[in-house]
N, C-alpha and C positions, 0 to 999 in steps of 0.2 A: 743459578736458575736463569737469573739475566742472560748470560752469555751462551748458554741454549737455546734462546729463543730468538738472540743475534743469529748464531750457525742455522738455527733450522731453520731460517727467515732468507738467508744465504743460500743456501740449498735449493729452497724451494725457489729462488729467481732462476740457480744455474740452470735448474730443470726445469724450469720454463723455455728459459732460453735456447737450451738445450732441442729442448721437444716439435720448438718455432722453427730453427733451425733445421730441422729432421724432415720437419714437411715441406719448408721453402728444397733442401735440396733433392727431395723424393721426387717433386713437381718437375723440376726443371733439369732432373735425369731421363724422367721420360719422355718431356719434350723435346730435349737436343739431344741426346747420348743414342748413338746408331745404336740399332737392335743387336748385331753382331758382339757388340759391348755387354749389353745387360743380360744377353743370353749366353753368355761365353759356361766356357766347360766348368764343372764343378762349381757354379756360381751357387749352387744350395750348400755345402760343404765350409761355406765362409761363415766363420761367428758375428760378424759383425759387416753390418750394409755399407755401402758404398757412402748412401747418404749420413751416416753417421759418423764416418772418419770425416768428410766433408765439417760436418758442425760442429765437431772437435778442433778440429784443425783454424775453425773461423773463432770459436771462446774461448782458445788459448791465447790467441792475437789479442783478443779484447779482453780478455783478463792481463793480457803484458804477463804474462809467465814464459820464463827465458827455458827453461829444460823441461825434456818429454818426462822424467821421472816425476818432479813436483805437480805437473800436470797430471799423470795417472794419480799419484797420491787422492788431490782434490775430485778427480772425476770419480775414484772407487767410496770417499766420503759420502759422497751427492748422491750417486746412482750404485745404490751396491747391490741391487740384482745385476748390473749390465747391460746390455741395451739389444736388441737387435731390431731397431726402426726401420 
């Protein structure tokens, strides 16, 4: 029971972090990222936002996890609906 309440304690920081992350890079897409960019073709067709690979890519850094697999592992833990922030 203990170590459930570790993980889901864990969980709940990634996805925080996560979430912080989502809006700092949503902010600062629309204010520097030319319109040509964010309105590019088939941009609705994408399962996941721009700013969310963005905050993946920065809690991988800060978690020090060396491979993209062990990283999807913990991100499908954490967030397993998926995300489309």
């Amino acid at each position: 029971m203990l170590s459930y309440l570790k993980i889901n304690n864990n969980a709940q920081t990634f996805q925080e972090l996560f979430s912080q992350y989502c809006l700092l890079f949503d902010k600062l897409i629309k204010k520097y990222v030319p319109i040509r960019y964010r309105d590019r073709r088939n941009i609705e067709h994408t399962k996941i936002s721009d700013a969310s690979i963005m905050a993946m890519m920065c809690l991988k850094a800060q978690y020090r996890i060396s491979s993209w697999i062990s990283f999807y592992r913990l991100f499908k833990l954490t967030l397993p609906n998926g995300t489309n922030a």
